[in-house]
C-alpha positions, -999 to +999 in steps of 0.1 A: +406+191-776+381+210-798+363+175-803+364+170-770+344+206-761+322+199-792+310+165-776+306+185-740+288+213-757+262+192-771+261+171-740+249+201-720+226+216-747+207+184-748+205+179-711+193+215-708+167+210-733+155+175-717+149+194-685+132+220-703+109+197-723+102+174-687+091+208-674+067+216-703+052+179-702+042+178-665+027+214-671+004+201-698-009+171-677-013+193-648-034+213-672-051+183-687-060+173-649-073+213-637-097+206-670-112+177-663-115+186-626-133+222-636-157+202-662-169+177-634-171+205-608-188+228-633-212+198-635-223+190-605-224+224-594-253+225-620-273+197-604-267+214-568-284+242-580-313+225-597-315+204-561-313+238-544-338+254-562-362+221-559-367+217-596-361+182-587-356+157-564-322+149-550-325+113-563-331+127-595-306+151-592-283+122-585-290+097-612-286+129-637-254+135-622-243+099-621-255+097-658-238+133-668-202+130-654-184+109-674-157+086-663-123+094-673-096+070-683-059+079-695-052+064-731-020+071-744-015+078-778+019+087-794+034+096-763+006+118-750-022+108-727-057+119-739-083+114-718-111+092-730-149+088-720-153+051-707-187+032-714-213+030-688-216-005-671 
């Protein structure tokens, strides 16, 4: 009996923290996700200004911002996805 609520005990506590560490994971990529998102926005929020202002023209503006907002690809790497900038093509 007292192996018996031994094996149950540790059955729960390692359920408990799965769900607990599931929970911290898919806050970290949502995090990972809002700071990529802010960087590209912050970006191109930069060109719309300098397009606005007319310190040049919007096909400039766009080849800068084609050239400055890099393109992001999930790598994982020991069970963690880092987030890569891929080659121009």
């Amino acid at each position: 009996m007292l192996t018996a609520s031994a094996i149950l005990g540790i059955v729960v506590l390692t359920a408990l923290f799965l769900i607990s560490e599931r929970k911290l994971i898919l806050q970290e990529r949502k995090n990972n996700v809002r700071q990529v998102v802010e960087a590209a926005h912050g970006l191109l929020t930069h060109y719309h200004d300098l397009a606005s202002k007319g310190s040049l023209t919007d096909t400039q503006v766009q080849q800068q911002a084609m050239q400055a907002i890099p393109i992001f690809r999930r790598v994982p790497r020991n069970r963690q996805a880092r987030w890569k900038k891929q080659p121009h093509r």
